[in-house]
C-alpha positions as CSV (number, residue, x, y, z in Angstrom):
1,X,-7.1,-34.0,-0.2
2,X,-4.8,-32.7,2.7
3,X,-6.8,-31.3,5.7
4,X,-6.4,-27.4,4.8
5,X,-6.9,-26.0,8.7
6,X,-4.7,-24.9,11.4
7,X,-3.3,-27.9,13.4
8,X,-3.8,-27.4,17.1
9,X,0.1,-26.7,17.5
10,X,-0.1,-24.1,14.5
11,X,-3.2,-22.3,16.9
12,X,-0.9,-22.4,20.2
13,X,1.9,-20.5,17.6
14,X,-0.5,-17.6,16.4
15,X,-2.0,-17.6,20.0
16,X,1.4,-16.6,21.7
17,X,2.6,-14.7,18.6
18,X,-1.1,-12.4,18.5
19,X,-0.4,-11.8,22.3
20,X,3.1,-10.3,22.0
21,X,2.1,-8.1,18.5
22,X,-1.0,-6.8,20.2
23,X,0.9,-5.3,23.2
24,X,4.1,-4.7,21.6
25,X,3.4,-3.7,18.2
26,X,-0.4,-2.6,17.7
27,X,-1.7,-0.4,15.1
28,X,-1.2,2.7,17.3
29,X,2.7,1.5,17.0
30,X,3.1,1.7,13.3
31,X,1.0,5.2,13.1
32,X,3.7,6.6,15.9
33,X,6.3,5.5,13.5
34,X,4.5,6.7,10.5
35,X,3.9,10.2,12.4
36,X,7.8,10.4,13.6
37,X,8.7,9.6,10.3
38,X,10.6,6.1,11.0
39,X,10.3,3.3,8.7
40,X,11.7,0.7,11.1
41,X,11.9,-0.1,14.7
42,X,14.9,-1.9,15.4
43,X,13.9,-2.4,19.4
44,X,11.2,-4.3,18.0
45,X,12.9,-6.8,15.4
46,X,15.6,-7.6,18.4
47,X,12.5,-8.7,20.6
48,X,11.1,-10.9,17.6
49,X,14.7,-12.6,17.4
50,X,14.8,-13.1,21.6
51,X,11.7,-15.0,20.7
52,X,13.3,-17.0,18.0
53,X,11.2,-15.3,15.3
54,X,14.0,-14.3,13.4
55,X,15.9,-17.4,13.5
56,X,12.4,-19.3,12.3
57,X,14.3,-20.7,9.1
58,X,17.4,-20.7,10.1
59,X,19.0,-24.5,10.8
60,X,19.5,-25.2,14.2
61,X,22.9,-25.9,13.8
62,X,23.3,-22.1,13.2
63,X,21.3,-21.2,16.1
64,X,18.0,-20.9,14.7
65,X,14.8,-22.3,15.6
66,X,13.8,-24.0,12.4
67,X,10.3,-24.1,12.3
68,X,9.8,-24.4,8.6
69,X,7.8,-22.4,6.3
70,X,3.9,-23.3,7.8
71,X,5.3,-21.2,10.9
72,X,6.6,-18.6,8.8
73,X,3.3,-17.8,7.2
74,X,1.5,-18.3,10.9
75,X,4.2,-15.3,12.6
76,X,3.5,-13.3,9.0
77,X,-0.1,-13.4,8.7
78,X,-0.1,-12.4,12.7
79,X,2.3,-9.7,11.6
80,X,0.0,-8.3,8.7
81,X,-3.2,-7.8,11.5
82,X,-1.1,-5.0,13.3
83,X,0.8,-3.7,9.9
84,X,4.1,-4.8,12.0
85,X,7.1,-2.8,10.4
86,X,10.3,-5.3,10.7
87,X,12.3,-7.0,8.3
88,X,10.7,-9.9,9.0
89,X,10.0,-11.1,5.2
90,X,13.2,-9.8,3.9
91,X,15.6,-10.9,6.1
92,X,14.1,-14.3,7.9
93,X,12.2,-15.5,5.2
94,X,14.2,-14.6,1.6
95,X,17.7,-14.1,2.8
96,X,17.5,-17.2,5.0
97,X,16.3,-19.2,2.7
98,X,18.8,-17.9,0.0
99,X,21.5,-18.7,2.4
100,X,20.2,-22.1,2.7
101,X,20.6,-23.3,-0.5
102,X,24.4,-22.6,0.1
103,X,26.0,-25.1,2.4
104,X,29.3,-23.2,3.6
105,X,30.9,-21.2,6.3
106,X,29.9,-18.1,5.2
107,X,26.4,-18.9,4.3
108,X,26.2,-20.3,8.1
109,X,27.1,-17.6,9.7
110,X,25.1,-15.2,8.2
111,X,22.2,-17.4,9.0
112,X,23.7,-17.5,13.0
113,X,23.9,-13.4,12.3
114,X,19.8,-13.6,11.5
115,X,19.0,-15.5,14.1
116,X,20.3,-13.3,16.8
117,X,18.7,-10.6,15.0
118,X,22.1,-9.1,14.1
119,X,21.9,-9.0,10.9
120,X,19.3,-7.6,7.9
121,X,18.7,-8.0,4.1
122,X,17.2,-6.6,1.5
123,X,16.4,-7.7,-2.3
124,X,17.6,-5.7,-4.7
125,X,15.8,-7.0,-7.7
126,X,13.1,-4.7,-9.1
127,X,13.9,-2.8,-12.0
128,X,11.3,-1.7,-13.4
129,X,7.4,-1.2,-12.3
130,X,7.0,-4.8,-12.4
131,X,8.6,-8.0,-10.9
132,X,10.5,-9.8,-13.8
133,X,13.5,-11.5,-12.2
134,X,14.4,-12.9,-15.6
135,X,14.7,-9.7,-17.2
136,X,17.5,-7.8,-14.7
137,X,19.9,-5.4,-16.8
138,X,22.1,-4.7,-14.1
139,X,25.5,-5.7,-15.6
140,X,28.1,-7.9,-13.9
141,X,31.0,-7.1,-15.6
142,X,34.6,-9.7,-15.1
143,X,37.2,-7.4,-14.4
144,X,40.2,-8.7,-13.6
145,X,39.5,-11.9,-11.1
146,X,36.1,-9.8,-10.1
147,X,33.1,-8.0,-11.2
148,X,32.2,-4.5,-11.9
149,X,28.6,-4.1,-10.9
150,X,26.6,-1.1,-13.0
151,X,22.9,-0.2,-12.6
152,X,19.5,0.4,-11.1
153,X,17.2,-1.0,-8.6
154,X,14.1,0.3,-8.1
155,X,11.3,-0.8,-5.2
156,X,14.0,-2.3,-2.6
157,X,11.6,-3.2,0.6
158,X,13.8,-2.6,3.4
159,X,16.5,-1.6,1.4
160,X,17.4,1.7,4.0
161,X,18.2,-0.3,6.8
162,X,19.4,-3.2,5.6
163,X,23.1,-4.1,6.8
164,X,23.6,-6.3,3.4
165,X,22.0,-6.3,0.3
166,X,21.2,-9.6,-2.4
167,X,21.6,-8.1,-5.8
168,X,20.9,-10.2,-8.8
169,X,22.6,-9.0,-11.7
170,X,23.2,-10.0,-15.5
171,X,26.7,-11.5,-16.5
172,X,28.1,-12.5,-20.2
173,X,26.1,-15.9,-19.8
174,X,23.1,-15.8,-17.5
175,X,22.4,-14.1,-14.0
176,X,24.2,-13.9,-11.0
177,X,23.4,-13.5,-7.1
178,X,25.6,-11.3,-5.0
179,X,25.6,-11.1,-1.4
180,X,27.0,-7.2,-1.1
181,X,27.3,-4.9,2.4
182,X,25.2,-2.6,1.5
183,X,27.5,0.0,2.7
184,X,30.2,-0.7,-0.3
185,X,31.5,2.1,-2.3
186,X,29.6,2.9,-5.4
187,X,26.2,1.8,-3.9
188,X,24.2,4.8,-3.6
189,X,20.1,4.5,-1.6
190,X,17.7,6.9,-1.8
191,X,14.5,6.6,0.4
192,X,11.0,6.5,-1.6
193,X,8.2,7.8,-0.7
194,X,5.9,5.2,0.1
195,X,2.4,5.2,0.3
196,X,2.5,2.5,3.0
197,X,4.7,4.6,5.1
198,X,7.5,1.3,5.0
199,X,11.0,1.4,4.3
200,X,11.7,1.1,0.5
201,X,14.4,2.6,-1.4
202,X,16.1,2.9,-5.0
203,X,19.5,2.1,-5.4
204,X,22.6,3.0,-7.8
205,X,25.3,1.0,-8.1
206,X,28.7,2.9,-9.8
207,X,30.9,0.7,-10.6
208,X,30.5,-1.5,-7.6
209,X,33.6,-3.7,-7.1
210,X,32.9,-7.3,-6.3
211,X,35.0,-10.3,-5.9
212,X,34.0,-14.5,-6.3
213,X,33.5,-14.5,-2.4
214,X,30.7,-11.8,-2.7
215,X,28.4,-14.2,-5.3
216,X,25.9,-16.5,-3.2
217,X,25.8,-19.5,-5.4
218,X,27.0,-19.9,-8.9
219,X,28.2,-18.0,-11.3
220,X,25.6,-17.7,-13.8
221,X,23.0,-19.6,-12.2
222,X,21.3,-17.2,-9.7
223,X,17.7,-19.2,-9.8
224,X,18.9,-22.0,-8.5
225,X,19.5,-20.2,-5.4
226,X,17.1,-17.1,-5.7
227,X,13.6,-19.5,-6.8
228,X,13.1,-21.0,-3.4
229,X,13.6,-17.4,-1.7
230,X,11.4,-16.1,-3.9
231,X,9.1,-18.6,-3.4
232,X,9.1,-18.4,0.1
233,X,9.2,-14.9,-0.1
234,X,5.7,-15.1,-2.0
235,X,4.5,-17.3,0.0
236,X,4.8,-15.2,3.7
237,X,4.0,-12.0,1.9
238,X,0.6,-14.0,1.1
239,X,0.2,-14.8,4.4
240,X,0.9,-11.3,5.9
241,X,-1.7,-10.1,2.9
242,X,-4.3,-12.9,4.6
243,X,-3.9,-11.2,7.7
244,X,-4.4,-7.9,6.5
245,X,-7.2,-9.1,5.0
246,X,-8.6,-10.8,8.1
247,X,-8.0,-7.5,10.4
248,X,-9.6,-4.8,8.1
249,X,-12.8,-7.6,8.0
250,X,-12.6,-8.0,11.8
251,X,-12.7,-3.9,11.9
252,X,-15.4,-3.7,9.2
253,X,-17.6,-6.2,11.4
254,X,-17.2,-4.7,14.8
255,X,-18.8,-1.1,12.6
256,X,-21.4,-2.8,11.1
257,X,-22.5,-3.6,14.6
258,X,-21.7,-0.4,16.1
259,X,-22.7,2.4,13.5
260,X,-26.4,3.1,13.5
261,X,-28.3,4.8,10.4
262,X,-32.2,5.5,10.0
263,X,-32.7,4.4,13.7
264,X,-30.8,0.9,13.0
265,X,-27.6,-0.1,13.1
266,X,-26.4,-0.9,9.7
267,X,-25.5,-4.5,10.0
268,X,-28.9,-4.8,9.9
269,X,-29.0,-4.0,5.9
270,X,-29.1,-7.3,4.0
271,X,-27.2,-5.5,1.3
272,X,-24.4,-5.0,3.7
273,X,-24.7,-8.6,5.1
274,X,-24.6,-10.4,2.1
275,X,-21.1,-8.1,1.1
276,X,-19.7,-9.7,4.4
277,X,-20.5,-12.7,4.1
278,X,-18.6,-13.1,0.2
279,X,-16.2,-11.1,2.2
280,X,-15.7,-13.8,5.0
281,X,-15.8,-17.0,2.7
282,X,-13.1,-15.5,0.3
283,X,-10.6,-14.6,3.5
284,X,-11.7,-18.6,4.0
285,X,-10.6,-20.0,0.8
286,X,-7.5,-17.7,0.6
287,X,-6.6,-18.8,3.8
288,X,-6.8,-22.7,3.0
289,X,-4.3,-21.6,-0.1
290,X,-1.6,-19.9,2.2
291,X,-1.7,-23.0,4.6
292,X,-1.5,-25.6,1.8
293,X,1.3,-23.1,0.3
294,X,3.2,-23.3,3.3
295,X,3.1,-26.9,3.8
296,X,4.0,-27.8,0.0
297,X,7.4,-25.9,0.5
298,X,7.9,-27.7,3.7
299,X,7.0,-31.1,2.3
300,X,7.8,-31.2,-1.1
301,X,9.3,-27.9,-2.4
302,X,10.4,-28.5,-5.8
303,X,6.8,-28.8,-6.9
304,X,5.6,-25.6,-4.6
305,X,5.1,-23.6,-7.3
306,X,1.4,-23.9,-8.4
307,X,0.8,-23.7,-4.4
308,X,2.6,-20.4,-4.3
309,X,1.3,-19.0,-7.0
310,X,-1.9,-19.7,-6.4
311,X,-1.8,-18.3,-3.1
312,X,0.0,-15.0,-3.8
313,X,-2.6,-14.3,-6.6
314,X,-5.6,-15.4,-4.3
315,X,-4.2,-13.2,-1.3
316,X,-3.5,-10.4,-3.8
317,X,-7.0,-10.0,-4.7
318,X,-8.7,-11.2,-1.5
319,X,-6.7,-8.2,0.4
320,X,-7.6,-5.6,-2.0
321,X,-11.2,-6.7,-1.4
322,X,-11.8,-6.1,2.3
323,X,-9.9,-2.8,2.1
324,X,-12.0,-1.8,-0.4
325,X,-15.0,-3.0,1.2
326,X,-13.2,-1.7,4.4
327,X,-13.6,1.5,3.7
328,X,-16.5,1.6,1.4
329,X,-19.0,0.2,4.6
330,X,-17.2,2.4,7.2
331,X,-18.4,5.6,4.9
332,X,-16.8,8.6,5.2
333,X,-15.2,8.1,8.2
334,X,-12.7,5.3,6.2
335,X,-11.3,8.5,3.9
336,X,-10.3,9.6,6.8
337,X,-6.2,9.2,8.5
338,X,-7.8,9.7,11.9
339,X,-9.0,6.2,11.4
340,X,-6.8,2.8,11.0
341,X,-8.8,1.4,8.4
342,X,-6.6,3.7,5.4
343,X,-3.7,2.2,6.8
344,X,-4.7,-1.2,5.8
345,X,-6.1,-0.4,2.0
346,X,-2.3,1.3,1.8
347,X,-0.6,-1.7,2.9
348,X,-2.6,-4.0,0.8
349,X,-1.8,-2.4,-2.3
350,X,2.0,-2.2,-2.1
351,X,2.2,-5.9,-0.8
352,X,0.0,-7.0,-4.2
353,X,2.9,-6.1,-6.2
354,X,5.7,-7.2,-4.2
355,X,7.2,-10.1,-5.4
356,X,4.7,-10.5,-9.0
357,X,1.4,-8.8,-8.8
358,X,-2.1,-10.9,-9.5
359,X,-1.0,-11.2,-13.5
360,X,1.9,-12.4,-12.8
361,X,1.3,-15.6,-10.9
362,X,-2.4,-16.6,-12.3
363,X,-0.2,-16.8,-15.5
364,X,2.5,-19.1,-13.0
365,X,-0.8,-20.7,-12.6
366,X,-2.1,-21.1,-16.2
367,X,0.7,-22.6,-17.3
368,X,1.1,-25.1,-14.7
369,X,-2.4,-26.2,-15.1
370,X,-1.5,-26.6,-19.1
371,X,-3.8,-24.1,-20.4
């Protein structure tokens, strides 16, 4: 069995990356935003990209610092302990990898464009309240020697800010990947309201005009190029979810030890030890499934699925439970905005149905285990 812990280079990585976050983008950061009502912090995503965040899987040969997936999940499990608000996950993670599966000019320089931090994407692919790439209505119509575009989009994470958009729509003989600015005539945003204060929005297109040189890929064949970005996708959102987890336990600790009740400080209650402890060794597990996760899409990514999967369910559940028991332990105080702890049980819930909720992928996983 592979040796599931942090190597000592992977340590160094989230050692320099927690250094940076805590004194550039702490908690206190994303509730300024929250309270100014920003979704996004563009100062901070071009610092990420000096430090060759942006660029972490983007080839070299485009400028980017190639680190491979592992490193990805380390930078966005390290993101998901301060609730960092960036693009991080849609832009060098998904549209980075998309981009990679497409070996030309124009594939390479948008991954240069990344790198540098010059460039965002979004993923226009929910339609409905649950993730179902497979069953995308919005039509790609041939007109002509293009495409008509016509529908919805619903839940696009950074889909406000995003220079370009990827929209997967649904042709006369399968689906389709387009690689669309998203400031093209006929596509409409609208900002939602979300819960976790981040940048999401729903999008129209009216008869959007699109040409062969917009469709990343194949006609037709959109998976081919949209399964590994999704699956890398899945695979750093579980990681950021880890880390989520990780700091709301951290927080939930440090009260245990500090609140006193009845003359004794409440970490004292074997009732409220014992919930930490199954607490702790869950974050554990989960944690060994986002590191073999990462390491299966580096090593052998055809067969990453099960890994994915399994860690985007795990992570999924695992967050929900220390927000829960978050804010359950810190009392009334943890109902409260006045204290960070809210912020996390918010974030948790939106990233658990990002990119296929707990059903979704222990059914991935079912099926791959042939039951």
């Amino acid at each position: 069995m592979a040796n599931l812990v942090t190597t000592e280079d992977e340590t160094m990585l989230a050692d320099a990356v927690r250094g940076f976050l805590d004194r550039a983008a702490p908690v206190s950061a994303f509730r300024a935003l929250r309270d100014a009502g920003k979704t996004h912090d563009t100062a901070l995503w071009l610092q990420m990209a000096e430090m060759g965040w942006a660029g972490v899987l983007v080839p070299e040969a485009a400028g980017g610092a190639d680190m491979g997936h592992a490193a990805a999940g380390i930078l966005a499990r390290e993101m998901g302990k301060t609730l960092v608000v960036s693009p991080f996950l849609s832009t060098a993670v998904i549209a980075a990898t998309a981009l990679r599966q497409v070996s030309d000019a124009r594939a390479m320089a948008a991954l240069a464009e990344i790198a540098k931090g010059q460039l965002t994407y979004a993923l226009a692919l929910d339609e409905t309240a649950k993730f179902d790439p497979e069953g995308t209505q919005l039509t790609a119509t041939k007109v002509g020697n293009g495409y008509q575009l016509d529908g919805r989009k619903g839940f696009v994470v950074d889909g406000g800010s995003a220079d370009r958009l990827l929209v997967l729509a649904r042709g006369d003989q399968g689906l389709t990947l387009f690689d669309l600015p998203a400031d093209r005539d006929g596509i409409n945003r609208t900002a939602r309201n979300m819960i976790d204060s981040r940048d999401a929005t729903d999008i129209r297109f009216d008869a959007v005009q699109a040409t062969g040189d917009d469709i990343l890929g194949v006609v037709d064949d959109a998976m081919t190029v949209l399964r590994p970005a999704l699956e890398a996708g899945q695979a750093a959102l579980a990681a950021e979810m880890t880390g989520t987890a990780i700091a709301a336990f951290d927080m939930t600790l440090s009260y245990l030890k500090d609140r006193k009740q009845f003359g004794a400080l409440i970490g004292s209650f074997q009732a409220l030890q014992h919930r930490a402890a199954h607490l702790w060794s869950e974050i554990e597990v989960t944690s060994s499934a986002i590191i073999n996760a990462g390491r299966m899409l580096d090593q052998d990514p055809d067969n990453a699925t099960l890994a994915v999967s399994l860690a985007k369910a795990r992570a999924g559940q695992t967050a929900k439970l220390a927000v829960i028991e978050g804010v359950q332990m810190h009392g009334g105080i943890g109902m409260t905005d006045a204290f960070d702890i809210g912020f996390y049980m918010k974030r948790a819930w939106v990233a658990a149905e990002w990119l296929g909720d707990y059903s979704y992928h222990a059914e991935h996983v079912a099926r791959l285990r042939g039951f």
